[in-house]
C-alpha positions in Angstrom: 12.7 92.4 -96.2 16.2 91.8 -97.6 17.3 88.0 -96.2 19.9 87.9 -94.0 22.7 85.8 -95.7 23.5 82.3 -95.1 27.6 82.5 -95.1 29.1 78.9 -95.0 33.1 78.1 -94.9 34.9 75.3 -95.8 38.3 74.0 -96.6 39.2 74.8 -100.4 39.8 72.1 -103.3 37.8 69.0 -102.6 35.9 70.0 -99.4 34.5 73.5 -100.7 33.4 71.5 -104.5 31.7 68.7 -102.6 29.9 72.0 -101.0 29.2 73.7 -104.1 27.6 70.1 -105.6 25.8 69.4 -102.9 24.1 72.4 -102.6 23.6 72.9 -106.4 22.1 69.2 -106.4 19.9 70.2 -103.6 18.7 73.4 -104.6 17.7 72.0 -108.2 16.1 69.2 -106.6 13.6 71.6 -104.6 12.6 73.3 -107.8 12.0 70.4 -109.1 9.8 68.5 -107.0 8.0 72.1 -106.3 7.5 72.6 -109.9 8.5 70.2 -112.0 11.9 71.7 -113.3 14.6 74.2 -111.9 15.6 77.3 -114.1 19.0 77.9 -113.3 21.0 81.3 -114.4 25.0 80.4 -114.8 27.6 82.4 -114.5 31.3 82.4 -115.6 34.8 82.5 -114.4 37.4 79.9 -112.9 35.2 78.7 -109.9 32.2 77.7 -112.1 34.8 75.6 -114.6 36.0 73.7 -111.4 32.2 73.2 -110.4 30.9 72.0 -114.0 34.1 69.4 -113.9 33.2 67.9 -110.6 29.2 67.7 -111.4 30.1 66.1 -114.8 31.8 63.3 -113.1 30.4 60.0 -112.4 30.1 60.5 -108.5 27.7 63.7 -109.1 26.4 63.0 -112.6 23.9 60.5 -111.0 22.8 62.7 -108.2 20.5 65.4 -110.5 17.7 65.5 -112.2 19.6 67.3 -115.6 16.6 66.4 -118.4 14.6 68.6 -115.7 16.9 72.0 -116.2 16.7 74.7 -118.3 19.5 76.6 -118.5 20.2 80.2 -118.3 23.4 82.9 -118.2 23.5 85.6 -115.7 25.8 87.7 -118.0 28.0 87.3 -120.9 30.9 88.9 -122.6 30.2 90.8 -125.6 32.2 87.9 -127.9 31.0 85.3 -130.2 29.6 81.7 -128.3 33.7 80.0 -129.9 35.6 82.3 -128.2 37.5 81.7 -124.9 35.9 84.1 -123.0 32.3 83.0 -123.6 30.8 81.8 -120.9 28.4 79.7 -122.6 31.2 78.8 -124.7 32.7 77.6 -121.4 29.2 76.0 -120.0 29.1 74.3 -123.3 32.4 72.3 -123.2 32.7 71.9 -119.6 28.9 71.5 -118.5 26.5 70.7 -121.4 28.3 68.3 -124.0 29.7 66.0 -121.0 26.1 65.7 -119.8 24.7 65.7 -123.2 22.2 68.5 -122.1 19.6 69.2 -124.9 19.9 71.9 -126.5 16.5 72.9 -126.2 17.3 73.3 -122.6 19.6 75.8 -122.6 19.1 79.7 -123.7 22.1 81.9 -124.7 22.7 85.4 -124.6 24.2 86.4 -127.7 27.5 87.9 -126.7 28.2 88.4 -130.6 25.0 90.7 -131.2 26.2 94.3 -133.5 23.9 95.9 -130.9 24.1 94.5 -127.2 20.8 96.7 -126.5 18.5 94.9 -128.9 20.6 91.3 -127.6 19.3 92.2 -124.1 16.1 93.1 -125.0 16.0 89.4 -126.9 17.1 87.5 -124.0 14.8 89.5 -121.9 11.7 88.3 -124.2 12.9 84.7 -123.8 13.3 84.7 -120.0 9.6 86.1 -119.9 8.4 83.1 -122.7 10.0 80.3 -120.6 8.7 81.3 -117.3 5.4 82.7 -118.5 5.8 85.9 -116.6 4.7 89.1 -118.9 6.0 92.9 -118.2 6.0 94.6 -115.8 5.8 91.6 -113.2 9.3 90.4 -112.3 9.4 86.2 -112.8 11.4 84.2 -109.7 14.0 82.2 -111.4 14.4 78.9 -109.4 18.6 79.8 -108.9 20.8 82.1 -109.8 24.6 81.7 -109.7 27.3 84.2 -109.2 30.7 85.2 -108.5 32.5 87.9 -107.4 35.3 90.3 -108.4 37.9 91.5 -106.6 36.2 95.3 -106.9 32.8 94.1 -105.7 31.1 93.5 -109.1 29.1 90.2 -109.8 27.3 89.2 -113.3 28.4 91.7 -115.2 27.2 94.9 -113.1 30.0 96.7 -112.2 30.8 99.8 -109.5 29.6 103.3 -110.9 27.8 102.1 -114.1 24.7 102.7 -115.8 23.5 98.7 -115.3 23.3 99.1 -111.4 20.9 101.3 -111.8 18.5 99.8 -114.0 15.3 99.6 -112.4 12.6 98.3 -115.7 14.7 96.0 -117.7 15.3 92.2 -116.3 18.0 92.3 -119.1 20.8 95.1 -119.8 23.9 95.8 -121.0 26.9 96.3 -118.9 30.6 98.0 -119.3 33.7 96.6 -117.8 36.6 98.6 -116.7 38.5 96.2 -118.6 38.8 93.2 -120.3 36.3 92.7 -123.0 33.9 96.1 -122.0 31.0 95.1 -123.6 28.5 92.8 -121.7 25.0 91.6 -121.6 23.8 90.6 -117.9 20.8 90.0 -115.7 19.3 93.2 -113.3 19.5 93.2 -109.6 15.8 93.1 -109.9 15.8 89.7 -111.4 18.4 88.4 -109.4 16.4 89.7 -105.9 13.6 87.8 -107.3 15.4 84.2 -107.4 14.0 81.5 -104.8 18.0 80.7 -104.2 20.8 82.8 -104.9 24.5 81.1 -104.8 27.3 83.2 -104.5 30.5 80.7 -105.5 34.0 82.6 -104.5 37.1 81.0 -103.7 41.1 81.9 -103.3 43.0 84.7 -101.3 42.4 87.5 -103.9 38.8 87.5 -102.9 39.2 88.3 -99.2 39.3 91.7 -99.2 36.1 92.1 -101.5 34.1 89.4 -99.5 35.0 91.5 -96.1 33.7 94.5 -98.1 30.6 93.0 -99.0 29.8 90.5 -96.4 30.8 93.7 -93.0 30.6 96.9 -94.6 32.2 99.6 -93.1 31.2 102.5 -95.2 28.8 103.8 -97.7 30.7 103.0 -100.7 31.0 99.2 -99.1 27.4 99.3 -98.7 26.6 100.0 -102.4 29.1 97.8 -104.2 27.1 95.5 -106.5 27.4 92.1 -104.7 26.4 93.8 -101.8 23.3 95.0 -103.4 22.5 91.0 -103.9 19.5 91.0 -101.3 16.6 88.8 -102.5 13.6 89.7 -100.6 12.4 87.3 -98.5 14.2 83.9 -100.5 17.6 82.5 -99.7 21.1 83.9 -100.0 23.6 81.8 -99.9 27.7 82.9 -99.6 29.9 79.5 -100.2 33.2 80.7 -99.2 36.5 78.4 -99.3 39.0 79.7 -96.0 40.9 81.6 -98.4 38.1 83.8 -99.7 36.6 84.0 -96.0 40.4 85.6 -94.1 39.8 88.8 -93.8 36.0 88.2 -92.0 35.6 89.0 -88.4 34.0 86.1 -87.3 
């Protein structure tokens, strides 16, 4: 059965990233003493930036266990790891150097890749290697990390395209609308197999998509991609600043 979500709301700046650490330095924590390490998929975007910031400093830098991580992407932008739109290249400056994170510890898709089909298929290989989970089983990352666009997308699976429906592949590639089209990102399937999934959104221009998403009205509502974000029977979690939460009925 899908899990019913777990919506929390808090004032935004300081109060809603206190939130996001807290639960981040929790969550990881679990995996770890469960299983002796927590792989964690990233994502991108402002609101992660803000997070990685605020876990680097020396208030939260002490309060997780980082040499017990390993380090995944839940999608990435078809552009080499240097360039301002990476979001590894973003994880790397504003997450992994400050920490001085290994970097056997942390797996990239390669945004770069001539052929985003074969890069998918890689990454798709290593996330089976690293959690010792052959096909056709599905492996349970220990957390999962997204956002949310104003149109409903998350990762990089977007309204009416072909990675929504992809059903055998943990890995595939995705088209965006706009921006930089081409994308790698992570399947519904393996992100309704996490033990925790974190959805991080923040500011006004998110209302109307978290209303859409979080109280569907209609059909189309009830088949955007965030709101296909259901894991069976393992936690979903909606961290919403006041902003972001407006337009709920509560």
């Amino acid at each position: 059965m899908p899990s019913f979500p777990d919506i929390r709301v808090c004032p935004s700046g300081p109060d809603w990233l206190a939130q996001a650490c807290g639960l981040f330095r929790d969550i990881s924590t679990q995996a770890i003493l469960a299983r002796g390490r927590c792989v964690i998929a990233l994502s991108g975007g402002s609101t992660p930036k803000a997070l990685y910031q605020v876990l680097t400093s020396a208030e939260w830098k002490p309060q997780c266990q980082w040499e017990h991580m390993i380090f995944l992407f839940g999608d990435e932008r078809g552009v080499p790891p240097d360039h301002p739109d990476s979001n590894y290249g973003l994880a790397q400056t504003a997450l992994f150097h400050p920490l001085g994170i290994k970097s056997s510890q942390v797996h990239r898709m390669k945004g770069e890749s001539a052929d985003l089909g074969q890069a998918a298929r890689e990454y798709e290989r290593t996330i089976r290697l690293l959690t010792n989970c052959p096909a056709p089983a599905i492996p349970a990352l220990d957390l999962v990390l997204l956002g949310l666009g104003e149109d409903g997308h998350t990762a990089s699976l977007f309204p009416g395209t072909a990675a929504l429906s992809e059903q055998n592949q943990l890995v595939t590639v995705g088209q965006s609308p706009k921006g930089i089209a081409g994308r790698i990102t992570l399947s519904l399937g393996v992100i309704n197999r996490a033990t925790v999934v974190l959805f991080l959104v923040t500011g006004a221009g998110k209302a109307q998509a978290v209303r859409a998403v979080l109280q569907p009205q209609t059909q189309a509502e009830r088949s955007l991609p965030a709101a296909r974000v259901q894991p069976a029977g393992n936690r979903l979690i909606w961290l919403l600043d006041d902003p972001a939460a407006a337009a709920l009925t509560r």
